[in-house]
N, C-alpha and C positions, 0 to 999 in steps of 0.2 A: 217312500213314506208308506207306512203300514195303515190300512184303511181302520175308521174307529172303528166300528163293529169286529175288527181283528183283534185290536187292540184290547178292547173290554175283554173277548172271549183268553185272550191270551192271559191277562189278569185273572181271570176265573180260575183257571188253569192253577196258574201258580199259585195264587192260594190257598187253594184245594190241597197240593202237593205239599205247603209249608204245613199245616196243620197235622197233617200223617207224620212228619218228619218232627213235629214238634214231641207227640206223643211216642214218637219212638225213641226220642231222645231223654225224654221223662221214664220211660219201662227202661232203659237205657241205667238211670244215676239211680235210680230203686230197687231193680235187680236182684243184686245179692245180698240187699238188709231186709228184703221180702223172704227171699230162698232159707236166708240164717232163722224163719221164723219155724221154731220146730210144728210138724205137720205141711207146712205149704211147700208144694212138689212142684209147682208149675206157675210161670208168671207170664202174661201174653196181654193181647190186643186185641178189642171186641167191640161188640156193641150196648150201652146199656138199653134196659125197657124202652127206655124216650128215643132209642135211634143215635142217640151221641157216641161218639167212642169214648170207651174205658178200658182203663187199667183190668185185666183178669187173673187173680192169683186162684191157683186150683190147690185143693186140700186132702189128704190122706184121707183125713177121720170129717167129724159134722162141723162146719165150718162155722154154726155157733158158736161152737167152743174156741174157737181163733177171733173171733170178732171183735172181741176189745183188745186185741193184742195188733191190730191192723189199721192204716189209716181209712176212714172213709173215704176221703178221695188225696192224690199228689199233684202238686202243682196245678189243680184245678180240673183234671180227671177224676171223676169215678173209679174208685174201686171194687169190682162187680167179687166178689168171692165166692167158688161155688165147691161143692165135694165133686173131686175127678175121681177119687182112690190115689192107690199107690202106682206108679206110671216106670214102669220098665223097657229098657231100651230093647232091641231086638234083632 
């Protein structure tokens, strides 16, 4: 028998882990209808202002100019949009 105080921390645990898995499954199914958006070079996993994780699509040009062309947030992430430039491999 796993003592309780194991048992909570063990639950912590996992939840913690299913959350990361959640949004990487969400940047996951969004992916390549974010990439197909002309200018956005870059889609990734972050943090927004509040400390929450979000969605991060990175942009060529001023990401003004993409802003209505992107969701605010997928499946209940933020999506943080920011100008990276143009991003080459190396």
């Amino acid at each position: 028998m796993i003592p309780q105080a194991a048992q909570l921390l063990l639950a912590l645990v996992l939840a913690a882990g299913s959350s990361d898995v959640g949004i990487r499954e969400v940047k996951a199914r969004h992916e390549q209808s974010l990439l197909s958006t002309p200018g956005v070079v870059s889609v990734g996993i972050g943090l927004a202002p509040d400390g929450e994780q979000a969605i991060m699509v990175g942009t060529s040009s001023d990401p003004a100019a993409l802003r209505d062309k992107l969701p605010d947030t997928l499946e209940g992430y933020p999506v943080i949009v920011q100008h990276t430039g143009t991003i080459k491999a190396q």
